[in-house]
N, C-alpha and C positions, 0 to 999 in steps of 0.2 A: 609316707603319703597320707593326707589329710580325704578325709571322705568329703566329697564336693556338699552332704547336704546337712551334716551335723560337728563338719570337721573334727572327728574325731581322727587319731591317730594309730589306732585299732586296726588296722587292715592287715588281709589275707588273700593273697595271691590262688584263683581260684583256678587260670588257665592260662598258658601263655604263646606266643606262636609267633614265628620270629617269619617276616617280610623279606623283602630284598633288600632293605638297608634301616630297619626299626623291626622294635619287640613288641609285640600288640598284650598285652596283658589284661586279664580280666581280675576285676578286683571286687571283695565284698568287705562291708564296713562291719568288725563285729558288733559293733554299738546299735544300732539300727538298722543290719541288714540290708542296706540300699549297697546293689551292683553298679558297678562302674567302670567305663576302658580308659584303660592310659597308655601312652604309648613312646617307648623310648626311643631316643636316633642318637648316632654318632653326631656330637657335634664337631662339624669341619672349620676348618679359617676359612668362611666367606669375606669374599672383597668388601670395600666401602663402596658406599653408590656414590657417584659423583650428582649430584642435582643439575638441573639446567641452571641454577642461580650461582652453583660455585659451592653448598653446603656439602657436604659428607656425612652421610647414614650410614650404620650399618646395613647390610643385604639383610632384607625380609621375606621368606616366602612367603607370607603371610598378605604381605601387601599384594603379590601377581596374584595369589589366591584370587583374593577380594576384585582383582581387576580382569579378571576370567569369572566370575561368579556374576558381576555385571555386565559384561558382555555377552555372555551367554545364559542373561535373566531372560525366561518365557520361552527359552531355545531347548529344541531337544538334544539337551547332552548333561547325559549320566555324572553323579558327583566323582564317580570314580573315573572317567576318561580327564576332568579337570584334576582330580590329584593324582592321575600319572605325569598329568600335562604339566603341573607345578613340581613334578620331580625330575622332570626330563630340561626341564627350561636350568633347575636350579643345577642338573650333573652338567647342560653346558656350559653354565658361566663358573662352575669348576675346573673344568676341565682346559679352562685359559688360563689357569695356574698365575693370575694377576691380582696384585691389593688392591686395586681401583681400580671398577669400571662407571661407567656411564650409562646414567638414566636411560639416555636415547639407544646406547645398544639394548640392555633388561629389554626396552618397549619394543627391538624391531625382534626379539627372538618370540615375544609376545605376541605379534601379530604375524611371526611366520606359521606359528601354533594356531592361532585361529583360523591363517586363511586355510590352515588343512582340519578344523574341527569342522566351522561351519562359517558360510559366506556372511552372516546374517549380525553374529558376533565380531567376525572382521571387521566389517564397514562401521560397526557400530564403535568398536575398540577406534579404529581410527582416526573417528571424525572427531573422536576426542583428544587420541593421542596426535594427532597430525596438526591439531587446531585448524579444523577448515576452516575458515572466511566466506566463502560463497558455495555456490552450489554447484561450479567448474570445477571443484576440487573433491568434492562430492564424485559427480559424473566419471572424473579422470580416475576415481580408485574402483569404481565399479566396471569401466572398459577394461583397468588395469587385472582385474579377475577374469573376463571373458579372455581377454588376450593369455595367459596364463593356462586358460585351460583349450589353448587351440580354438579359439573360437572368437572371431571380431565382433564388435556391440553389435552387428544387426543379423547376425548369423539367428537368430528365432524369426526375425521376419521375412529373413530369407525361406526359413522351414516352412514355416507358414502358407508362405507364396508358391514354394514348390508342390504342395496337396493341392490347390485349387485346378 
């Protein structure tokens, strides 16, 4: 292991402590005494992604990271509910035991994650992943959450109206 700040090759495993499925390691450089975590994981045969173009990627959790980290930019949710979230997304698409999946399933298990993180990164995740066009389509995933939680779009002006 290379020390991230003088790459030297010098290192000494200081503490280590094994996760649900990675080894979280603390590491110091002898050369320059800068600490550092690294962190090992079983590498699995994840599937190819299929693209909406027809391309084939390898699976990144890297990439849902990144697409959970912006959808729930300015949102209150903790780093760590996103990297159980990116570990839970990736045991499902495990857990279908397939070489190839598709973009558009990764994105609907993406947005079933958000719509139970937070409503806010949902709509936000969507309107990207869904490619809205107008603002009906907008509207229709916002009812599509009310209805979801027992509750029609005008169910607050009904609350409303029943106080006065």
């Amino acid at each position: 292991m290379r020390c991230p700040r003088c790459s030297s090759e010098e290192t000494s495993v200081i503490d280590s402590r094994a996760d649900d499925n990675e080894i979280r390691r603390r590491r110091e450089c002898q050369s320059c005494q800068f600490r550092f975590t690294t962190y090992e994981r079983v590498e699995l045969a994840l599937p190819m992604v299929i693209k909406k173009d027809g391309r084939r990627q390898p699976f990144a959790r890297d990439k849902i990271r990144a697409g959970l980290l912006r959808a729930c930019e300015k949102r209150p949710v903790s780093m760590e509910l996103i990297d159980k979230t990116v570990e839970r997304i990736e045991q499902k698409v495990l857990e279908r035991c397939v070489k190839e999946i598709s973009s558009m399933d990764i994105g609907d298990l993406l947005m079933d994650a958000l719509r139970e993180i937070d409503k806010i990164a949902y709509i936000r995740f969507a309107s990207v992943y869904r490619e809205f066009s107008d603002i009906s389509q907008f509207v229709d995933a916002l009812e599509s959450l009310d209805k979801r939680k027992g509750r029609g779009p005008n169910s607050r002006k009904r609350a409303v109206n029943a106080g006065d």
